[in-house]
Backbone as CSV, one residue per row, in Angstrom:
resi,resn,N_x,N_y,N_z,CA_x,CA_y,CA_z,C_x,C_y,C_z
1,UNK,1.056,21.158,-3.107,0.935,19.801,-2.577,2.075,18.926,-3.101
2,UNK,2.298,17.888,-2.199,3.670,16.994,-3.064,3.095,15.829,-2.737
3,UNK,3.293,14.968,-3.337,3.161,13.274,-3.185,3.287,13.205,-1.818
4,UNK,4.015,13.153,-0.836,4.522,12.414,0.201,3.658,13.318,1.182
5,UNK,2.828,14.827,0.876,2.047,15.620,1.817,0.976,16.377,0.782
6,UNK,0.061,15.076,0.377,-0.898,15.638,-0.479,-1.958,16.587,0.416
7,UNK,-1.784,16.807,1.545,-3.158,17.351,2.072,-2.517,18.503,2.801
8,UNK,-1.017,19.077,2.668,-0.675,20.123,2.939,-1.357,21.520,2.658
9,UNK,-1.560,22.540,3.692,-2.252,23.366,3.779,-3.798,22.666,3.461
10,UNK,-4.543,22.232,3.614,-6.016,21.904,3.388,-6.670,21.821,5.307
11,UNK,-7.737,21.903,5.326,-8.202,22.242,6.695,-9.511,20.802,6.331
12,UNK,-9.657,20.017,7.482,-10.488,18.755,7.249,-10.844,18.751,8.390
13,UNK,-12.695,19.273,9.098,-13.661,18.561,9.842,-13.808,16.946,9.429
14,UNK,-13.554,16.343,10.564,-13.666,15.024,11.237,-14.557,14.763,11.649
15,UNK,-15.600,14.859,11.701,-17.121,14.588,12.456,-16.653,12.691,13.220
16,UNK,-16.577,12.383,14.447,-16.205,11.163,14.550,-14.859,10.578,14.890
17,UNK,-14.095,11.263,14.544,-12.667,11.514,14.733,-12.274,11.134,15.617
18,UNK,-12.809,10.432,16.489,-11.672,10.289,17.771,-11.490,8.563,17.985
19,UNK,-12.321,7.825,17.228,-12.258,6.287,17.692,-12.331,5.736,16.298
20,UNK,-11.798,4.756,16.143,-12.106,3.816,14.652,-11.556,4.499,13.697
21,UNK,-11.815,4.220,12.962,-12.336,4.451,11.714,-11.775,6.004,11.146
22,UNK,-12.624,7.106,11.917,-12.963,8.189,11.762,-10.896,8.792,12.209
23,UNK,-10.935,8.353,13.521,-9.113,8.615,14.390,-8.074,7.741,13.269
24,UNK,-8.416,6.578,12.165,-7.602,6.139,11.649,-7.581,7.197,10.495
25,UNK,-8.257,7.554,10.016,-8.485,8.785,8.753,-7.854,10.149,9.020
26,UNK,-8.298,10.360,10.798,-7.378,11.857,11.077,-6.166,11.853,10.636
27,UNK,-5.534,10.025,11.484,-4.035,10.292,11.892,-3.595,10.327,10.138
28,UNK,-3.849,9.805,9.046,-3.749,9.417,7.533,-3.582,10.992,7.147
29,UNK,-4.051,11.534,7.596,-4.376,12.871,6.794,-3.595,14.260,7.511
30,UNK,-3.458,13.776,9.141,-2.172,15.228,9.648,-0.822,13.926,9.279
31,UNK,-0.816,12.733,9.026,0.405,12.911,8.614,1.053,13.061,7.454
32,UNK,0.018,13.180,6.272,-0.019,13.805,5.367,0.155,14.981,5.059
33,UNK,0.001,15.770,5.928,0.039,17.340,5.965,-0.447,18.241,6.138
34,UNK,-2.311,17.383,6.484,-3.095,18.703,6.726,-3.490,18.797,8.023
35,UNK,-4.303,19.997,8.317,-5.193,20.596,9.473,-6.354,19.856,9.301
36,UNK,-6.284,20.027,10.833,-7.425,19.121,11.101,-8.309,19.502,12.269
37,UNK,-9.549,19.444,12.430,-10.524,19.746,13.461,-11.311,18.147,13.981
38,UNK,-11.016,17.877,15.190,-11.586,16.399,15.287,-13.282,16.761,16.409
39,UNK,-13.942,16.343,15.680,-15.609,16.424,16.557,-15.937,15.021,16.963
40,UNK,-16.324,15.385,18.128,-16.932,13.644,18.983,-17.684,14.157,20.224
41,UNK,-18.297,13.124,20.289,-19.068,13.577,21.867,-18.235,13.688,23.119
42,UNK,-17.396,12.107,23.527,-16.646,12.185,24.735,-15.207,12.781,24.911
43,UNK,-15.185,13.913,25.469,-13.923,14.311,25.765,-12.529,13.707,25.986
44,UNK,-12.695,13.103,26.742,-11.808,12.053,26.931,-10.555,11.140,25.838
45,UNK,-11.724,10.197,25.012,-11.245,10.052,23.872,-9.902,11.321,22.856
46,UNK,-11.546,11.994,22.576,-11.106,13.386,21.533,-10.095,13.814,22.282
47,UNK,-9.718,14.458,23.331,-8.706,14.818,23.158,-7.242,14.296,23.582
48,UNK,-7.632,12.949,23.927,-6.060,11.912,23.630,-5.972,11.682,22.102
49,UNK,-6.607,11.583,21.351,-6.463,11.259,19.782,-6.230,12.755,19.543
50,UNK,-6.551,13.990,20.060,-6.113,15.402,19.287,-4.548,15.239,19.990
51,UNK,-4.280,15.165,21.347,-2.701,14.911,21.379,-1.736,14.194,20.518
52,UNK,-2.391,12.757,20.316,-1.125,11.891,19.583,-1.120,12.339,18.167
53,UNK,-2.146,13.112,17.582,-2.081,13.574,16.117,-0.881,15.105,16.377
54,UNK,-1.160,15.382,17.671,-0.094,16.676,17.271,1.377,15.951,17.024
55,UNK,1.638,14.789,18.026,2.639,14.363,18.083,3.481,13.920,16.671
56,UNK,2.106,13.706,15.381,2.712,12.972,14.458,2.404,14.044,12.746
57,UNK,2.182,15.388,13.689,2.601,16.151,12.343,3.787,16.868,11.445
58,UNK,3.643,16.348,10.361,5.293,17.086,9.620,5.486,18.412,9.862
59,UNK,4.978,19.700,9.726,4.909,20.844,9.440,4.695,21.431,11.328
60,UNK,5.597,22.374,11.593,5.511,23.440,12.744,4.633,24.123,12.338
61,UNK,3.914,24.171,11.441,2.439,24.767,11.775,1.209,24.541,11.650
62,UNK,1.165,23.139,11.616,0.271,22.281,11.003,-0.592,22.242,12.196
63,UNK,-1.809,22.518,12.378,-2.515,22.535,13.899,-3.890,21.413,13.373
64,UNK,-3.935,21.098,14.871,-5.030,19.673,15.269,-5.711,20.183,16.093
65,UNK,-7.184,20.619,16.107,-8.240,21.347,16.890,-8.984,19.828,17.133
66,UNK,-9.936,20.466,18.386,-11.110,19.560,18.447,-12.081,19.964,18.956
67,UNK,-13.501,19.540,19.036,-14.455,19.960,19.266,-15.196,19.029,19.631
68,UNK,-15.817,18.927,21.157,-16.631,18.220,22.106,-18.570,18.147,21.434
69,UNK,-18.934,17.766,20.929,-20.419,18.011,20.340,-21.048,16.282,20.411
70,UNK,-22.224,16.703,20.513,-22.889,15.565,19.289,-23.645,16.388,17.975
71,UNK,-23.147,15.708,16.861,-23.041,16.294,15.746,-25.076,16.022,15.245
72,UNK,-25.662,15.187,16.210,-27.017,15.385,15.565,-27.918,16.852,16.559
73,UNK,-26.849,16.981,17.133,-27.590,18.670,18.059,-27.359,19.701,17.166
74,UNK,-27.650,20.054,16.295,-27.908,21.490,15.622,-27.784,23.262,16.316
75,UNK,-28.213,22.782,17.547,-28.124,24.217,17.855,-27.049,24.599,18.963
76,UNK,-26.565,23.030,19.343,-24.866,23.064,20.167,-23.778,22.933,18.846
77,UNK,-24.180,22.091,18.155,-23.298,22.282,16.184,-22.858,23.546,15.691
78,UNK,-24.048,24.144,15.527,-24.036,25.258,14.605,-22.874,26.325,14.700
79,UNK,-23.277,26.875,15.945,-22.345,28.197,16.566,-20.449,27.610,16.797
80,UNK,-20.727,26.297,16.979,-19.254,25.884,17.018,-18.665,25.647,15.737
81,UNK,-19.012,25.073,14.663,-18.612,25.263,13.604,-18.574,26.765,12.963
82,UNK,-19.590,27.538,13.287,-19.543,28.535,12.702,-18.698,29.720,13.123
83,UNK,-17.753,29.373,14.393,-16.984,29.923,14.827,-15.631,29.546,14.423
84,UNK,-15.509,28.027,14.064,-14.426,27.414,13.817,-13.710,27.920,12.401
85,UNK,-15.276,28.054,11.515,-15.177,28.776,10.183,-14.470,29.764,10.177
86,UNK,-15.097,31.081,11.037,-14.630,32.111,11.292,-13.061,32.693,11.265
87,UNK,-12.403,31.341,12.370,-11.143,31.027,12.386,-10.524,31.133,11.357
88,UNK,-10.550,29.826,11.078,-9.671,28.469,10.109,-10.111,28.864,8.784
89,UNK,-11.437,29.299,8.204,-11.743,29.810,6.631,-12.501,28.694,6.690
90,UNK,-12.614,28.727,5.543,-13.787,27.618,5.066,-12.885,26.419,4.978
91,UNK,-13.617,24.981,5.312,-12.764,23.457,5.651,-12.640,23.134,3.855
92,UNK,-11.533,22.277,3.381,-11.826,21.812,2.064,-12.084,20.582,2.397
93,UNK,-12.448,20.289,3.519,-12.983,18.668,3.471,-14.005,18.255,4.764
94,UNK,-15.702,17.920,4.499,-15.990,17.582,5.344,-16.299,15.755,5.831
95,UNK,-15.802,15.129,6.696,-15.373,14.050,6.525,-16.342,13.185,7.767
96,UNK,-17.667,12.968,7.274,-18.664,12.255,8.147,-18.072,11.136,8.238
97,UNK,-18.200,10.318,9.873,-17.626,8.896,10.076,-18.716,8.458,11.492
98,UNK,-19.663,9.127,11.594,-20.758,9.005,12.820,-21.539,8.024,12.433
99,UNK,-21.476,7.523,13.772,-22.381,5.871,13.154,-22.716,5.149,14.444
100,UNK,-23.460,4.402,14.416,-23.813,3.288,15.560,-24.537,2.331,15.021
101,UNK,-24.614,0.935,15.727,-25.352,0.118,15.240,-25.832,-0.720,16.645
102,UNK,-27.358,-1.355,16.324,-27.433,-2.024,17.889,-28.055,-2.863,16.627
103,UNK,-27.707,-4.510,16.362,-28.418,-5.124,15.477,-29.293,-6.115,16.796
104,UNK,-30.089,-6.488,15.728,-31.321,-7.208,16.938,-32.286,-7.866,15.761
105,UNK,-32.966,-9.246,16.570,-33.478,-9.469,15.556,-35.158,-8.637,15.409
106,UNK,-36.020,-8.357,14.516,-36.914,-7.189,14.357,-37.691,-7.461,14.957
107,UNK,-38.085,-8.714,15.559,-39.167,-8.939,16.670,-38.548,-8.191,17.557
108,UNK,-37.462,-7.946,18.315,-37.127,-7.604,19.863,-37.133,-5.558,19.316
109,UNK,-36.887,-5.417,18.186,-36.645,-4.036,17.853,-37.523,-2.929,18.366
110,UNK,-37.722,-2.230,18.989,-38.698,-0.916,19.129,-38.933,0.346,17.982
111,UNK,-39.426,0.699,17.665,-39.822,2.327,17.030,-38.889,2.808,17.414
112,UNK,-38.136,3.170,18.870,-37.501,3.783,19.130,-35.709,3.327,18.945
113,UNK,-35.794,2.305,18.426,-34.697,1.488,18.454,-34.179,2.331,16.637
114,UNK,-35.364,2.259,15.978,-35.392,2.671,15.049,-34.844,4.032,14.457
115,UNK,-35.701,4.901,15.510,-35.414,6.451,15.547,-33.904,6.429,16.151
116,UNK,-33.644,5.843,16.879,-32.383,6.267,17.602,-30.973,5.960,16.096
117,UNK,-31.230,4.654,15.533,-30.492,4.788,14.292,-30.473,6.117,13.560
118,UNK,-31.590,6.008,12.980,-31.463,7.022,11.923,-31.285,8.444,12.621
119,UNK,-31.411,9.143,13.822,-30.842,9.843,14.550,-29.301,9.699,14.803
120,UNK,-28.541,8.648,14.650,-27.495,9.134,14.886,-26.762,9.045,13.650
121,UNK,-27.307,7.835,12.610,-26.525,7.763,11.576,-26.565,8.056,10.361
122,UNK,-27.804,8.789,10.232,-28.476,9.532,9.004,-28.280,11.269,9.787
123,UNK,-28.725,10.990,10.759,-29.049,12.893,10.904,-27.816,13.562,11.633
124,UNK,-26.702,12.177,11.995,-25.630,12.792,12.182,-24.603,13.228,11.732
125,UNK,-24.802,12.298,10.471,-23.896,13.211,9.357,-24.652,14.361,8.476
126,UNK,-26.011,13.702,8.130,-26.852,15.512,7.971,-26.432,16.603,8.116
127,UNK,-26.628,16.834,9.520,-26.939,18.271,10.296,-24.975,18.786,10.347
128,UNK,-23.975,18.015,10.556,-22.923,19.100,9.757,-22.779,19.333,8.470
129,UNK,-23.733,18.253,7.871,-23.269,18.432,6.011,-24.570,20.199,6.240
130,UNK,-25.210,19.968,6.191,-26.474,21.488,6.181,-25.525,22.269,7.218
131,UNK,-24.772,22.657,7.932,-24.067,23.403,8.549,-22.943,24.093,7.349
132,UNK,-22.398,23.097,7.058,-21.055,23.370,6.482,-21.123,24.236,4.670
133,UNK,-22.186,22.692,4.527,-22.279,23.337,3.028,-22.548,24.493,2.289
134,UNK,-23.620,25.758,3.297,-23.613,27.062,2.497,-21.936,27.815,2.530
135,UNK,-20.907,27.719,3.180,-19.955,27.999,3.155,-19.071,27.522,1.913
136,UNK,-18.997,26.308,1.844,-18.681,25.515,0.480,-19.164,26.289,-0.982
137,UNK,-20.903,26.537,-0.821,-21.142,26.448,-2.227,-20.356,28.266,-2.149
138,UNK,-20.609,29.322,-1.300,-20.314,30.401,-1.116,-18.971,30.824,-1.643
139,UNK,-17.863,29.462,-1.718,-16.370,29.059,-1.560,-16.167,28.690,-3.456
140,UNK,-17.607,28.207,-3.372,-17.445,27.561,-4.829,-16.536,26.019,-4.757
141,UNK,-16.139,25.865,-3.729,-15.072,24.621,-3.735,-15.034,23.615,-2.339
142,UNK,-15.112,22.443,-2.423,-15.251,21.769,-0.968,-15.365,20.459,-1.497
143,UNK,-15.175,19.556,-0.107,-15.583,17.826,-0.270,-16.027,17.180,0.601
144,UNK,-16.931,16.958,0.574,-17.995,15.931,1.434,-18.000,14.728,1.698
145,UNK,-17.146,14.083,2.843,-17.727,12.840,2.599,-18.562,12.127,3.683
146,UNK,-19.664,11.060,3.196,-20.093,10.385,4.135,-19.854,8.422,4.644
147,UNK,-20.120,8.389,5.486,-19.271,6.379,5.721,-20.635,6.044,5.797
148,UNK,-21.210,5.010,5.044,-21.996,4.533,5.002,-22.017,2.744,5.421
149,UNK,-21.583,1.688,4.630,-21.586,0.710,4.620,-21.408,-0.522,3.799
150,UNK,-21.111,-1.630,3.655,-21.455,-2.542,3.363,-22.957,-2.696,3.301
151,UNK,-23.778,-2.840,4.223,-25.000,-2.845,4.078,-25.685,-1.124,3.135
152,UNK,-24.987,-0.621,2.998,-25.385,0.230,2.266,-26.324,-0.199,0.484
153,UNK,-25.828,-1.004,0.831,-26.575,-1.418,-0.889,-26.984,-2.904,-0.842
154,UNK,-26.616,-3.577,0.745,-27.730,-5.487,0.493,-28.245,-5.167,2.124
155,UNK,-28.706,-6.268,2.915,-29.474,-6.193,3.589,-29.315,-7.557,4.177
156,UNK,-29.140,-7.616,5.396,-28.510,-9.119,6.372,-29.683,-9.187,7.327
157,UNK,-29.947,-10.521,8.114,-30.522,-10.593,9.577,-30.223,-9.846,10.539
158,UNK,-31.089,-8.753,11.368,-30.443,-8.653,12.256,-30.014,-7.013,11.832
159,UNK,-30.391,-6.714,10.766,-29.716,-5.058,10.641,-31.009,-4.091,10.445
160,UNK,-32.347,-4.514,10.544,-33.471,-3.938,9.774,-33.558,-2.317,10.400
161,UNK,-32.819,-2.222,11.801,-32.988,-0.545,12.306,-31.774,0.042,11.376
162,UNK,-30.535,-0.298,11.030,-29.195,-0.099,11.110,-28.963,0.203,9.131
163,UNK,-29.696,-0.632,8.756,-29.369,-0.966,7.564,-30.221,0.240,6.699
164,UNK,-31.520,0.897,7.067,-31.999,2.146,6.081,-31.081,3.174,6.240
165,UNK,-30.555,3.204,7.140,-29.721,4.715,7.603,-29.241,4.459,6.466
166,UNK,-28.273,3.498,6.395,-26.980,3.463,5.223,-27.297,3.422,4.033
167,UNK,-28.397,2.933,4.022,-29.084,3.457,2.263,-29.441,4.808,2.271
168,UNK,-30.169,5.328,3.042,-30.532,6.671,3.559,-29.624,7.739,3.034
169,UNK,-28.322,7.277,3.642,-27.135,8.252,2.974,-26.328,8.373,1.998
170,UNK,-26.541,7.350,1.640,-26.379,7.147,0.076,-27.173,7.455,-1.360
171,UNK,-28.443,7.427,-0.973,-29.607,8.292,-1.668,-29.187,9.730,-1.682
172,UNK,-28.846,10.222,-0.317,-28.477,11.775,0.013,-27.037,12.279,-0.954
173,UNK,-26.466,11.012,-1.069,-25.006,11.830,-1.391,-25.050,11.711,-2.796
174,UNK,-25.746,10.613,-3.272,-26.315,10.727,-5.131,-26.966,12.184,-5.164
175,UNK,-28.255,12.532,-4.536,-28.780,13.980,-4.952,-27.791,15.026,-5.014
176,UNK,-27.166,14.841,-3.373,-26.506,16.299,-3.435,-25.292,16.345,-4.814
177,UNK,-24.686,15.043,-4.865,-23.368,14.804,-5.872,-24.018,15.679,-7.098
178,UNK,-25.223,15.221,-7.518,-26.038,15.857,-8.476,-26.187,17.390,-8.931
179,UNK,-26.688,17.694,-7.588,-27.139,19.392,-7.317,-26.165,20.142,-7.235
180,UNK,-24.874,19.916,-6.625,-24.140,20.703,-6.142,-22.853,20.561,-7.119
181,UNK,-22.937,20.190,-7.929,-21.713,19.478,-9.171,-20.848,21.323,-9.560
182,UNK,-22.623,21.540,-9.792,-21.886,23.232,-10.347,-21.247,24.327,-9.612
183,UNK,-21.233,24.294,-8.202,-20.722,24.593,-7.246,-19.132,23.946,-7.278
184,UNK,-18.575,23.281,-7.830,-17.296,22.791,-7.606,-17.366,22.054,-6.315
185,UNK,-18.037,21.628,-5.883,-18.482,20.747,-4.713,-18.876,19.131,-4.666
186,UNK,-17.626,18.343,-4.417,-17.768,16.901,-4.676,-17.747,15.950,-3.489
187,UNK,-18.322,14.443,-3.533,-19.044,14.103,-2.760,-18.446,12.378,-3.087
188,UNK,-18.436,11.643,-1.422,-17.725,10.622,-1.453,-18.607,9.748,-0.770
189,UNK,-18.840,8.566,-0.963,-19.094,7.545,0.259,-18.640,6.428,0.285
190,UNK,-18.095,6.597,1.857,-17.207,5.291,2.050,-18.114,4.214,2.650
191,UNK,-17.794,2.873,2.011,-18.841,1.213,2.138,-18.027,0.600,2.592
192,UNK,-17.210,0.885,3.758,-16.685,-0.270,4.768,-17.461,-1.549,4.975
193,UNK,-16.227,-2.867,4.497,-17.127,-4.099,5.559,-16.974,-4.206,6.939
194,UNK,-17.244,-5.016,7.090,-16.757,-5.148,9.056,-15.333,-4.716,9.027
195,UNK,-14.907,-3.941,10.240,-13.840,-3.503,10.791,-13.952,-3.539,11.960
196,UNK,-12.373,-3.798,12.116,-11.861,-3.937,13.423,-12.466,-2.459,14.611
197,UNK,-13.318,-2.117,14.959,-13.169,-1.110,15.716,-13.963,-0.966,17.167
198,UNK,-13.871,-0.160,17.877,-15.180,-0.522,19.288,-16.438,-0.414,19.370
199,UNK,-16.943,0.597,17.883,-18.394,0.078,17.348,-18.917,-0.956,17.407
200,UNK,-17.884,-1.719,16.285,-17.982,-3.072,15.865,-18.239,-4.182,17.457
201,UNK,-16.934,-3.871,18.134,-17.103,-4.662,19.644,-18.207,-4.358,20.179
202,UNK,-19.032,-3.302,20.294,-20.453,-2.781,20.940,-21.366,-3.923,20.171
203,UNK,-21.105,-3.453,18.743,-22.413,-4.054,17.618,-22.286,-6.070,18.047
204,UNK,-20.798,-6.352,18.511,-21.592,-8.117,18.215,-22.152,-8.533,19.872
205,UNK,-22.331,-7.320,21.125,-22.880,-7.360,22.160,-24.544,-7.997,22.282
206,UNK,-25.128,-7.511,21.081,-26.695,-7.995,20.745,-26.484,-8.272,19.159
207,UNK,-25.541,-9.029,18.099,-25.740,-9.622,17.096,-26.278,-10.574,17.086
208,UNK,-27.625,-10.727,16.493,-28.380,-12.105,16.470,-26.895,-13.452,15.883
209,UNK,-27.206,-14.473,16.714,-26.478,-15.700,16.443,-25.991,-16.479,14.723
210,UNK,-27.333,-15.848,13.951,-27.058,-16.064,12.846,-25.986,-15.011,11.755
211,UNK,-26.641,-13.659,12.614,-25.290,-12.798,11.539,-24.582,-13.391,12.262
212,UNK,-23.531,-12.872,13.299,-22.279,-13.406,13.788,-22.151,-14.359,12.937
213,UNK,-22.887,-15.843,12.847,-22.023,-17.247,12.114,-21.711,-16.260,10.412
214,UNK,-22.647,-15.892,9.857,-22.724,-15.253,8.574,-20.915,-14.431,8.406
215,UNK,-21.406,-13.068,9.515,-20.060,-12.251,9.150,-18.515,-12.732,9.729
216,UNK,-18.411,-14.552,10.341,-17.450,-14.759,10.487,-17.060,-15.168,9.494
217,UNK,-17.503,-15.554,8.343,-16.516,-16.493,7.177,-16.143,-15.455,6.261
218,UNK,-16.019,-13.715,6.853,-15.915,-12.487,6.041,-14.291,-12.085,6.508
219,UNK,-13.516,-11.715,6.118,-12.082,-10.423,6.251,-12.642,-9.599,7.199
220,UNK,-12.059,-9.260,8.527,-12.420,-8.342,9.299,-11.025,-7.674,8.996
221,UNK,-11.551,-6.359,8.628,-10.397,-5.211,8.052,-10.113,-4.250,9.231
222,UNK,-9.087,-4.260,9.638,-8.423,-2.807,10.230,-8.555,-1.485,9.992
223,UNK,-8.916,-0.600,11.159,-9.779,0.587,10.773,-8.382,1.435,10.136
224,UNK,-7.009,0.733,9.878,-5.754,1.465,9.131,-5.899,1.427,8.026
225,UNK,-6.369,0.110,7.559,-6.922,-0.617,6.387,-7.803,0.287,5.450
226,UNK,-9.178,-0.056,6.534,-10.612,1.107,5.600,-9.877,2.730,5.510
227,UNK,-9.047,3.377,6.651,-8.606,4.680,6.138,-7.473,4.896,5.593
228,UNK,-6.454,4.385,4.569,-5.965,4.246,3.944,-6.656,4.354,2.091
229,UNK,-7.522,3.268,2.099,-8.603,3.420,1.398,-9.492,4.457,1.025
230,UNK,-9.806,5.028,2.303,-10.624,6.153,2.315,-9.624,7.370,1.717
231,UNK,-8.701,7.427,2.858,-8.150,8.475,2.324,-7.103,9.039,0.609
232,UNK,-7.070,7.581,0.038,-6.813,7.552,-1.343,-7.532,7.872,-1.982
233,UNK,-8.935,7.485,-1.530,-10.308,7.731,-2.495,-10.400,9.088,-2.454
234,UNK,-10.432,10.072,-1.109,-11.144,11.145,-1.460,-9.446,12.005,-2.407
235,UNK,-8.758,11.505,-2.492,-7.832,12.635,-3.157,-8.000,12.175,-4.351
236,UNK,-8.750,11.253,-5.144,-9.151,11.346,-6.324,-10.196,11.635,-6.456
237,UNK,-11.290,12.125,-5.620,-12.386,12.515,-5.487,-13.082,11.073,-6.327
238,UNK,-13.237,9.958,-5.300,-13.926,9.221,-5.712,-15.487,8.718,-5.283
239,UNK,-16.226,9.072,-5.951,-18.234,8.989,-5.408,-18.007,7.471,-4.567
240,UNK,-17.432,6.761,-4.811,-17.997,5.316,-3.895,-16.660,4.522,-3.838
241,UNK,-16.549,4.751,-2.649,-15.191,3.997,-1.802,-15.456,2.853,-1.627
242,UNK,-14.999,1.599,-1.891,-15.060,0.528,-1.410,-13.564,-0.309,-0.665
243,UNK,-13.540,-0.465,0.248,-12.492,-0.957,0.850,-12.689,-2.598,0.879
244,UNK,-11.385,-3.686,0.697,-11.794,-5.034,0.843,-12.464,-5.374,0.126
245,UNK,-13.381,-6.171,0.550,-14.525,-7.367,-0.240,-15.735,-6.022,-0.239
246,UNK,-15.555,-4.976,-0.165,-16.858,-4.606,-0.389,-17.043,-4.502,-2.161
247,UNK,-15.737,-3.950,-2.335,-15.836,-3.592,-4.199,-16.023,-5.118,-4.843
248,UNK,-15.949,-6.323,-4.579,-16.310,-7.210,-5.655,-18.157,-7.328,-4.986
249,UNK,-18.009,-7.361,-4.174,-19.844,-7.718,-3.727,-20.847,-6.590,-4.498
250,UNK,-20.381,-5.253,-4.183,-21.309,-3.998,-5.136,-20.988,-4.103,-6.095
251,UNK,-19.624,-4.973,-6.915,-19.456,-4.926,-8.360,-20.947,-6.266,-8.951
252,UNK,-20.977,-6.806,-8.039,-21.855,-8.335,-8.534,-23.571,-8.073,-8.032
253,UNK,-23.222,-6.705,-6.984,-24.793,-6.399,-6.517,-25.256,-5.371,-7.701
254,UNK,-24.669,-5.049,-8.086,-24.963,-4.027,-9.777,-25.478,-5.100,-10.540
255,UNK,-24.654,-6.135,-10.891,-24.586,-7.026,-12.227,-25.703,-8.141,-11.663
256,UNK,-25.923,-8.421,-10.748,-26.852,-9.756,-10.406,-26.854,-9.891,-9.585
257,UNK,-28.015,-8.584,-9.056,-28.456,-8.876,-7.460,-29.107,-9.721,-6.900
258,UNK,-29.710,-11.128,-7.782,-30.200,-12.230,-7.506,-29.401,-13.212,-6.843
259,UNK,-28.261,-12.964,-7.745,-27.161,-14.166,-7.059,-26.796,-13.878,-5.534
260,UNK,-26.370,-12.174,-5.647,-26.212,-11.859,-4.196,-27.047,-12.541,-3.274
261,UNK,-28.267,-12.435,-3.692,-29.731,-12.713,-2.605,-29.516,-14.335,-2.325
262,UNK,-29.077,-14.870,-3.220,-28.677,-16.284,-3.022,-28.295,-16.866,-2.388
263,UNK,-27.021,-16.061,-2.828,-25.826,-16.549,-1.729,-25.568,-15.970,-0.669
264,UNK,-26.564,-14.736,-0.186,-26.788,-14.501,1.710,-27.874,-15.629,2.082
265,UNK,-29.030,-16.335,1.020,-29.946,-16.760,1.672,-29.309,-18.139,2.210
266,UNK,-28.611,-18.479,1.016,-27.664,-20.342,1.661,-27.234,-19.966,3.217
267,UNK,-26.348,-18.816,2.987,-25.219,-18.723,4.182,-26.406,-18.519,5.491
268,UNK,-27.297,-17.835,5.487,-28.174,-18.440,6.170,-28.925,-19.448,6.461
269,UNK,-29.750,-20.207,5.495,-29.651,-21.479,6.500,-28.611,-22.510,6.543
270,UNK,-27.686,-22.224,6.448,-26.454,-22.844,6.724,-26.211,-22.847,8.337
271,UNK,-26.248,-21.147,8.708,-26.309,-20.531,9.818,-27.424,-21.613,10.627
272,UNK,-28.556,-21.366,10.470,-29.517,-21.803,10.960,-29.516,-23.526,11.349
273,UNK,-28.999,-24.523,10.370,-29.042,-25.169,10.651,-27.336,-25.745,10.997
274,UNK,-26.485,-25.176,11.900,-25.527,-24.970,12.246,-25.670,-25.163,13.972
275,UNK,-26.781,-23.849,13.683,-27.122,-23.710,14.935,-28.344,-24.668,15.836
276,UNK,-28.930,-25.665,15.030,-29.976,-26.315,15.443,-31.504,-26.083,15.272
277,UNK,-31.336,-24.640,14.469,-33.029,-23.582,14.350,-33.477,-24.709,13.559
């Protein structure tokens, strides 16, 4: 490996890879030097983002795969990764970035509004981490990471379907970080704040009136931004990524999570009576 192509020769599943966030982390990492496999549902996308990544790799043999899935189907998952394995060897990096959010306020929310979260954003990074990982521990060596949130560790108006997932996976990546230590098998999660991405444009389609006023007086970060970040973190193998304003807020939600609670409850009725409620 050299400074300027730390991820030369390394092979990295993308779960997400083709929009945001997940496509800002690919392009960070083939132009860094490594292989890469990009997974997403719509074709389309995936494979204009698998073209412009070929376009921007150093190495004539540096290859950019992709793979058409939804990563919470297990039994369309399985056989494709496990073929990809077959290929390519075992990945040294698995790099969850699957996510959705529909915020609403919890009166309008359904059960199913509910399930459909944690279906895509808990069990979608799941079901490749349980795919991938007997290969890893088998390998003795691998890296996991999952994107969790800002809301990963406080709790806003308007996120009550959106907001367990991201604790959800963060509980998950403490155990496994735990269990799997002796395996040579290490474990990341990235706590993006708001970013610039078409999630984000989906998510303020039904943002109750009060987040919106809330997350405008916040840094909206560039998904170049959060994967830059990201991708520094995992080459030091770091357990909790924080990009932006997320690292002073979890530094002060550790030390005095009262104050936190405080100072979301002002900025709400601030909100509220802004708005006339």
């Amino acid at each position: 490996m050299s400074r300027q192509h730390p991820f030369h020769n390394t092979f990295s599943i993308i779960c997400g890879g083709s929009k945001g966030i997940g496509r800002a982390t690919a392009r960070r990492i083939v132009q860094q030097g490594g292989n890469v496999c990009l997974i997403a549902r719509s074709p389309a996308p995936l494979q204009e983002t698998q073209q412009t990544l070929l376009t921007e790799k150093p190495f004539e043999d540096q290859w950019v795969e992709s793979i058409s899935a939804d990563t919470t189907d297990d039994g369309r998952l399985r056989p494709l990764l496990e073929a990809l394995t077959a290929r390519r060897g075992v990945p040294d990096y698995l790099i969850n970035v699957v996510g959705y959010a529909r915020p609403q306020y919890v009166d309008n929310l359904s059960l199913d509004d509910f399930r459909q979260h944690m279906e895509i954003n808990y069990f979608g990074q799941l079901v490749p981490t349980l795919i991938v990982l007997p290969y890893m521990q088998q390998s003795r060596k691998g890296h996991i990471a999952f994107t969790a949130s800002i809301l990963g560790f406080m709790g806003l108006i308007g996120h009550a379907a959106y907001t367990p997932t991201k604790y959800a996976l963060f509980g998950l990546a403490e155990c496994l970080r735990h269990e799997l230590k002796p395996y040579g098998i290490s474990f990341s999660v990235l706590f993006p704040p708001d970013t610039d991405t078409p999630g984000f444009a989906f998510e303020n389609q039904s943002k109750p009136s009060e987040a919106a006023l809330i997350a405008s007086t916040a840094k909206l970060l560039t998904s170049e931004e959060v994967a830059n970040v990201f991708v520094d973190g995992l080459l030091r193998h770091e357990f909790e990524i924080l990009p932006g304003d997320a690292g002073w807020i979890r530094l002060v939600m550790r030390l005095s999570p009262a104050l936190v609670r405080w100072i979301i409850d002002r900025d709400l009725r601030k909100a509220r009576k802004k708005l006339g409620k």
